[in-house]
C-alpha positions in Angstrom: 9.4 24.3 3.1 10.5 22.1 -0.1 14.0 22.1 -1.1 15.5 20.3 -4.3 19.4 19.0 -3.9 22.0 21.0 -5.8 21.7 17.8 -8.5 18.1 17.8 -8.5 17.8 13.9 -7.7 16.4 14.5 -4.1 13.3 16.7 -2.7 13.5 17.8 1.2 10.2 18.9 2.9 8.8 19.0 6.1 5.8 15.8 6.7 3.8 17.8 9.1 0.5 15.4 10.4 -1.8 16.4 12.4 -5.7 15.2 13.0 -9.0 17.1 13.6 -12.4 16.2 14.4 -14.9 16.9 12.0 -18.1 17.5 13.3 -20.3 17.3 10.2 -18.7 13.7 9.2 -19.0 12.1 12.3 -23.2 13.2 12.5 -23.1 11.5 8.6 -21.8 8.2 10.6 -24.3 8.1 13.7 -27.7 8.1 14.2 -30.3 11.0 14.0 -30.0 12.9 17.3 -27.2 11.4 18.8 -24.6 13.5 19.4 -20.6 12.7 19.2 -18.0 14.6 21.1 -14.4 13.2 21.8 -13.8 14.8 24.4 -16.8 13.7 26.1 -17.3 10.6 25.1 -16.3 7.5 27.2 -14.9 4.0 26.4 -13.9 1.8 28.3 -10.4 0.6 27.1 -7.8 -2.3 28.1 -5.4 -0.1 30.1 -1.9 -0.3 28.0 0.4 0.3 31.0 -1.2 -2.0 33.3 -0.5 -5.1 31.3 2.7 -3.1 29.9 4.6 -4.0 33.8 2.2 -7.3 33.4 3.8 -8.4 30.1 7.4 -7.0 31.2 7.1 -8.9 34.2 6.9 -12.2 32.5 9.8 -11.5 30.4 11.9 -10.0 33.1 10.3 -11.0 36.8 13.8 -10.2 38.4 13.9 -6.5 37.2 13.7 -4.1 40.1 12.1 -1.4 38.2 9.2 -4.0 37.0 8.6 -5.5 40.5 8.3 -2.2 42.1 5.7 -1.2 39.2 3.9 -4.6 39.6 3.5 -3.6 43.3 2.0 -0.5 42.7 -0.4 -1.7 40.5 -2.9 -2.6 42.8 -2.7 1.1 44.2 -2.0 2.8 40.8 -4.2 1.5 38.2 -6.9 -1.2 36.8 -6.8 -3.4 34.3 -9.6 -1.3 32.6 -9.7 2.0 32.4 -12.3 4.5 31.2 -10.8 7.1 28.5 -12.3 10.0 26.1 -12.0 8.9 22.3 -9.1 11.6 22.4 -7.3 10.1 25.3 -7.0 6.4 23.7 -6.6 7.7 20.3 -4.0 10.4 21.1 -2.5 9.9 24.5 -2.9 10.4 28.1 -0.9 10.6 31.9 -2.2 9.4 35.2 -0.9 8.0 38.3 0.9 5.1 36.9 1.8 6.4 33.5 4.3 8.9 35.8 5.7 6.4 37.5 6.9 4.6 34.8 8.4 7.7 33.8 10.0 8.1 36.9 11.6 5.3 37.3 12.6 5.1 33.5 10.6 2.5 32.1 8.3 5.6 29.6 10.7 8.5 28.5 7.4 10.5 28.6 5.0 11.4 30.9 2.3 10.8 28.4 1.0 6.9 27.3 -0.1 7.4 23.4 -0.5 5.0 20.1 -0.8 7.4 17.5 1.1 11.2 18.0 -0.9 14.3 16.5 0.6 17.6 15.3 4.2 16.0 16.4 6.8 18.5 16.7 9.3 16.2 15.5 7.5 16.3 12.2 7.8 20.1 12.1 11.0 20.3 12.9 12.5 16.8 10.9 13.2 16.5 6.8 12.0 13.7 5.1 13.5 13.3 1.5 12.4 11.8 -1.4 14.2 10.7 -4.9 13.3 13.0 -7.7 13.2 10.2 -10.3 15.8 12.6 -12.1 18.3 9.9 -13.7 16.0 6.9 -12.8 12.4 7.7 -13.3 11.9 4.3 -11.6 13.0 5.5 -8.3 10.7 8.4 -8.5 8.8 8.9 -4.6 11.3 6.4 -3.2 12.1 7.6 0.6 15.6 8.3 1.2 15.0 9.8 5.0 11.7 10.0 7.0 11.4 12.5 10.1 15.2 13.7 9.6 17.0 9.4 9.6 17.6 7.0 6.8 16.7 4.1 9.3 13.8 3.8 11.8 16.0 1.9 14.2 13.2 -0.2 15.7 14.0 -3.8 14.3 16.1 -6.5 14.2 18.5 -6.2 10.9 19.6 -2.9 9.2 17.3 -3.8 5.8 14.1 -3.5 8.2 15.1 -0.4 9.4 15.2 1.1 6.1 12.5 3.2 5.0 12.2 1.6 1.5 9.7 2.1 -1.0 7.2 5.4 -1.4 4.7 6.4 0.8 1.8 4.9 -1.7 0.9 8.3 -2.9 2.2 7.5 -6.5 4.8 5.2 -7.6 6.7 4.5 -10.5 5.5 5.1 -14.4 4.5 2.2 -16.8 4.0 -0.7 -13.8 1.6 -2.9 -15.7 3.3 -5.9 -15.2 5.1 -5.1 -11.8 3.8 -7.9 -9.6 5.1 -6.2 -6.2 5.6 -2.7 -4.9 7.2 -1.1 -1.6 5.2 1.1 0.4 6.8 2.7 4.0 3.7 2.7 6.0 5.1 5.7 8.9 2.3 4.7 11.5 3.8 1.1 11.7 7.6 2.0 11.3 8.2 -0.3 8.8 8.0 -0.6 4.7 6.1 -3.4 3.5 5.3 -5.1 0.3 1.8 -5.1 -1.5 1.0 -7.3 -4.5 -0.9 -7.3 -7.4 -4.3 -9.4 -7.2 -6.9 -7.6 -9.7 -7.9 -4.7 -12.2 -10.5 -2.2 -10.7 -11.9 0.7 -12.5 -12.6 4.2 -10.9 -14.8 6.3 -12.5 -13.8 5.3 -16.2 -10.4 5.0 -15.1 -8.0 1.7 -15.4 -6.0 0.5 -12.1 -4.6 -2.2 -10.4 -5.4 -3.0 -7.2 -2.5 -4.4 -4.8 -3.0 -5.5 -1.0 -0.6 -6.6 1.6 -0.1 -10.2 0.8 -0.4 -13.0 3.8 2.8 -13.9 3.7 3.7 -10.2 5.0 2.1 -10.7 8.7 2.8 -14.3 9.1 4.8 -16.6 11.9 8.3 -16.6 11.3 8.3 -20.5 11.3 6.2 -20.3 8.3 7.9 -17.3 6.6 11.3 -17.7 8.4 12.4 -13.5 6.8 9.6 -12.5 9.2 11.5 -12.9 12.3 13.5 -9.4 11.4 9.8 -7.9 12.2 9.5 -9.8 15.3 6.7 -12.3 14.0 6.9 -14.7 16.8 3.0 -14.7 17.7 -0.3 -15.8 16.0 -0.1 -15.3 11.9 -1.8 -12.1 11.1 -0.3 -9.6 14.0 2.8 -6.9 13.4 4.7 -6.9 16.7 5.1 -3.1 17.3 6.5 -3.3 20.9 9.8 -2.2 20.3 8.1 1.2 18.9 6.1 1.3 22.2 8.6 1.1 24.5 7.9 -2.9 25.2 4.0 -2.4 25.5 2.5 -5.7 24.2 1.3 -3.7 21.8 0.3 -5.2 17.6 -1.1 -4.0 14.2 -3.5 -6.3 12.4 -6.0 -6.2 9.4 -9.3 -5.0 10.8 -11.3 -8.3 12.6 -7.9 -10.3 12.5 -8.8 -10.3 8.6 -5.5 -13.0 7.3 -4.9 -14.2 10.8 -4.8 -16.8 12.7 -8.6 -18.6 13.6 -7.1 -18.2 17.1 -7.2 -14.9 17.4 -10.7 -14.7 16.2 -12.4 -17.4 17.9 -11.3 -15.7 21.0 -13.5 -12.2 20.2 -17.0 -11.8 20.3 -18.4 -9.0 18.7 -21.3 -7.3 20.1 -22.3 -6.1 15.7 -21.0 -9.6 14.8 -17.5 -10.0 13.2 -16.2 -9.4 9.5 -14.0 -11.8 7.7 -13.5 -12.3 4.0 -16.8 -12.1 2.8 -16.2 -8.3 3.6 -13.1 -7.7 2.2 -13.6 -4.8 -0.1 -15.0 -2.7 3.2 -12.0 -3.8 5.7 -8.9 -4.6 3.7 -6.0 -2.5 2.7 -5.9 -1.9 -0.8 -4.0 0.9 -3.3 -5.5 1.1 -6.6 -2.9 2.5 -9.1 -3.1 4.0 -12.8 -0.4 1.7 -14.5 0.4 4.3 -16.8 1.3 7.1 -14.6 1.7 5.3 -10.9 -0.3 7.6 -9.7 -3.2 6.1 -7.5 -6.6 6.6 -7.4 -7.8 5.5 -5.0 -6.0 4.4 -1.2 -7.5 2.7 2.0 -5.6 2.2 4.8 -7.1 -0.2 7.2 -5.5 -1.0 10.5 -6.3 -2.6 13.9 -4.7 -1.9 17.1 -4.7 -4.7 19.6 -3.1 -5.2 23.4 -1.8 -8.7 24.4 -3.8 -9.3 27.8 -2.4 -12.3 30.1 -3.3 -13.4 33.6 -0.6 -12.7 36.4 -0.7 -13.8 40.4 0.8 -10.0 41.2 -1.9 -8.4 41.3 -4.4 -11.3 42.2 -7.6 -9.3 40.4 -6.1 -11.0 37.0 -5.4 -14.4 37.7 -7.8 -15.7 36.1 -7.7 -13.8 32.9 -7.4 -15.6 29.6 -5.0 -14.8 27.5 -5.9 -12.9 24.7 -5.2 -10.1 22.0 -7.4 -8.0 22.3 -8.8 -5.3 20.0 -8.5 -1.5 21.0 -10.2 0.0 18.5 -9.5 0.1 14.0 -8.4 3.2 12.3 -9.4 4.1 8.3 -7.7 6.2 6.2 -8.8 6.6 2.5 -8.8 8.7 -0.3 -10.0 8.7 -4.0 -10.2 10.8 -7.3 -13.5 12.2 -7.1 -15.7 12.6 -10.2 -14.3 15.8 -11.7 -10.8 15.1 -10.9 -11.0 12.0 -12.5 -12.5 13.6 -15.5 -9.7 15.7 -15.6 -7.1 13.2 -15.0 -8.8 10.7 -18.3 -8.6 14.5 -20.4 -4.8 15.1 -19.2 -3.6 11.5 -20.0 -5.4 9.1 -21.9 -6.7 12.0 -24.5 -3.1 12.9 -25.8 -2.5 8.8 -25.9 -5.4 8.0 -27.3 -4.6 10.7 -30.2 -1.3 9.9 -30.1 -2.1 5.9 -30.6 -5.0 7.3 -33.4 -1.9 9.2 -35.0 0.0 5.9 -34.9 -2.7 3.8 -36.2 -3.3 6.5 -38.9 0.3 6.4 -40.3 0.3 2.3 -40.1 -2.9 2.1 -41.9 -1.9 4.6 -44.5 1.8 2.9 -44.5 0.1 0.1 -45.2 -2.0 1.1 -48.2 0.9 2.9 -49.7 2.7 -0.5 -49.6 0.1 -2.4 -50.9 -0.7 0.0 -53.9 3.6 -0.4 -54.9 2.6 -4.1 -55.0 0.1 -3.6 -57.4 1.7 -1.1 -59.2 4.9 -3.7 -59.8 2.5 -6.7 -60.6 1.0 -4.5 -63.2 3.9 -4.0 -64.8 5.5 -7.4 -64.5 2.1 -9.0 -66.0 2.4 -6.3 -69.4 6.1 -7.1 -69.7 5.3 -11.0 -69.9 2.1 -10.2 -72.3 4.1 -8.5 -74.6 6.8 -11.1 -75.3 4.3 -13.8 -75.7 2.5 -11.5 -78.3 5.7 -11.3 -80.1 6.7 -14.4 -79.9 3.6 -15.8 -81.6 3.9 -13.6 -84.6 7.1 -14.3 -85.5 6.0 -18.2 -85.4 3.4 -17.3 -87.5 5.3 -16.2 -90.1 7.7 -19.3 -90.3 4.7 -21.4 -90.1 3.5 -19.1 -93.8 6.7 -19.6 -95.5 7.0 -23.3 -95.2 3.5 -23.7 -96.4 4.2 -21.9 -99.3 7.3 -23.8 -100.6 5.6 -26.7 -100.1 3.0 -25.9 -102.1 5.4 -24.7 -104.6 7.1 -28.2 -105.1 3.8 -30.0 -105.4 2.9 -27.6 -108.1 
C-alpha cells in the first residue's frame, strides 16, 4: 500500500524485506559439482550468546542475572557452535538462547543478526518527502518501520533517520561534496563523500564511499562517540541494537581499520585490503543530473568481540579478538538496455535542447554581427561622401583665383 499526504509533500508505504535463496546463483559462485544448500550446510561459527554473558560479565560481574548465565555456560553452550548458513544468517534458539530469555536478558527466544520477512515491516509505515515544495528534499526519510527515531544511540540527531535510502537522491548534485544515506541494517544514517567520476555503460556518475572519518575512534573524531566509537578505528558498535551482544559492522577484511584488527586474522584465501577496493568497498554511483544511481554496492562485515574469561575456565586463555562472522553484499546496477533507455529518456531531450540553445546563440550571433556590418557600411559611405564634396568645392576656389591672377598679369 502507498499513500500520498493530503498536501502531497509526504509518501507512506509499507518496506516489506524479505531474502530467498537462489539456487541457480549460488551454483554460478561454486565449483562444478558441488552442491550448496543452507539448510544443510554447516559452519562453524563464534557462538554470539556465549561471549554475549562473557562480555556482559566484564561490564557488570555483580549482576545476578549474568552470574547465573555465566554458570550455566559450561552446561549450556560452547564457545563455538556449529550452525546452517540459515541459522547464523537469520537466527536460531537452543538451550542457552532460552535462558536468556527467561531470565530477561533476550526479549526473544530466537538469537538473529539480520531479520527476514519481519512482520514489523509488514505491519510499520515508513514515509518519505515527496520533494513537492523542495525538490532538494526529494527521498529524504521522515519515519522508517512506523518512528521518526531509531532510539538506539546516544543523542537525539543519531537517532534520526536522516538522509534517503541511496536509491536516488536529489536533482543537479554535481558539485555536492557529501550526501546522507539511512543504511536500515545498521540503524543509523551515515554520510558518503564524493572521491571520483565512473561511467556505467555510457553513462556519467559520481561515485561516493563512506569516508574514514565516519568509523573512526572517538578520540580522533570526537562527534563519533554519539555512535559509540570507543574501540579500534574501522568498527560501528552495534550492541545497543543487539541487546548488549559484543556485536560490530566493518568494511569487508577490516578495509579503513585499524592494522590491529587485521594483523590479528589469518585468512585461510589470504586477506584483501586496498589494493582490492573496487571488489570490497561501499560505493553509490549517482547520475548528477537526475540523483538517480546506477549503480549501488553495499558491502558489510559482521564481527563478534571474543575475550578470555576465568568463568568458564575453557577460555582463559583466549586472545582477545574481533572476530569476523561472515560479510554480506548487496548490489545493484542499470543493466545494458535500461541504461540505453535511461541515456534516450534524459540526455537525448538535453542534448537537443542544449543543440537548440547553441543553435539560437550561434545564429544570435551572426545576426549581430551582420547589424555590425551593416552600420559600418553605412558609416564608411557617409564619411566618403563628404570628403568627395568637400574636394570639389576646393577645387573650384582653387580655379577662380587662378584666373584673376592671370587676369592682372595680363
Amino acid at each position: 500500500d502507498i499513500n500520498a499526504s493530503s498536501d502531497g509533500t509526504k509518501l507512506f508505504y509499507f518496506q516489506h524485506t524479505f531474502y530467498i535463496f537462489d539456487d541457480e546463483k549460488t551454483q554460478e559462485m561454486n565449483p562444478v559439482g558441488v552442491l550448496r544448500d543452507p539448510e544443510r550446510d554447516i559452519v562453524y561459527s563464534a557462538n554470539i550468546p556465549y561471549f554475549a554473558v562473557i562480555d556482559q560479565h566484564v561490564h557488570a560481574p555483580n549482576n545476578e542475572t549474568i552470574n547465573l548465565a555465566i554458570r550455566a555456560l559450561p552446561l549450556l553452550g560452547a564457545p563455538f557452535k556449529a550452525l546452517t548458513v540459515n541459522q547464523l544468517l537469520w537466527g536460531y534458539s537452543d538451550a542457552l538462547v532460552e535462558l536468556l530469555h527467561i531470565a530477561g536478558v533476550l526479549p526473544t527466544k530466537e538469537l538473529y543478526l539480520q531479520l527476514n520477512n519481519s512482520e514489523q515491516d509488514a505491519t510499520m509505515q515508513s514515509a518519505v518527502h515527496t520533494g513537492r515544495g523542495d525538490i532538494n528534499r526529494i527521498g529524504e526519510y521522515l519515519q522508517w518501520d512506523g518512528n521518526k527515531s531509531v532510539d538506539r544511540w546516544a543523542t537525539p540527531y543519531s537517532n534520526m533517520a536522516n538522509g534517503t535510502e541511496g536509491y536516488f537522491f536529489r536533482p543537479a548534485i554535481h558539485n555536492v561534496k557529501n550526501l546522507t544515506a539511512f543504511v536500515p541494517d545498521v540503524f543509523r544514517s551515515a554520510k558518503i563523500q564524493q572521491n571520483q567520476s565512473v561511467k556505467h555503460h555510457g553513462i556519467h556518475t559520481l561515485r561516493y564511499v563512506i569516508p574514514k572519518w565516519e568509523l573512526v575512534n572517538a578520540s580522533v573524531y570526537p562527534p563519533n562517540a554519539e555512535w559509540f566509537s570507543f574501540g579500534p578505528s574501522g568498527l560501528l558498535n552495534l550492541s545497543s541494537s543487539y541487546y548488549g551482544a559484543p556485536v560490530f559492522a566493518s568494511k569487508p577484511y577490516f578495509l579503513d581499520g585499524d592494522d590491529s584488527l587485521k594483523d590479528a586474522i589469518v585468512y585461510e584465501k589470504g586477506s584483501k585490503g586496498e589494493q582490492d577496493r573496487e571488489e570490497i568497498d561501499t560505493f553509490i554511483d549517482v547520475e548528477p543530473i537526475t540523483g538517480v544511481s546506477i549503480n549501488v554496492a553495499k558491502r558489510l562485515q559482521a564481527t563478534l568481540l571474543i575475550q578470555p574469561s576465568d568463568k568458564p575456565t575453557a577460555i582463559k586463555n583466549m586472545r582477545r579478538t574481533y572476530l569476523p562472522l561472515f560479510c554480506a553484499t548487496e548490489a545493484a546496477q542499470f543493466p545494458p538496455l535500461k541504461a540505453e533507455q535511461f541515456k534516450n529518456r534524459v540526455y537525448a531531450p538535453l542534448n537537443a535542447v542544449f543543440a537548440l540553445r547553441m543553435t539560437v546563440i550561434l545564429v544570435g550571433g551572426c545576426l549581430f554581427v551582420s547589424m555590425l556590418v551593416i552600420l559600418a557600411t553605412r558609416k564608411a559611405k557617409r564619411r566618403r561622401t563628404i570628403l568627395v564634396q568637400g574636394g570639389s568645392a576646393q577645387g573650384r576656389r582653387t580655379t577662380e583665383n587662378e584666373r584673376s591672377r592671370l587676369l592682372q598679369e595680363g
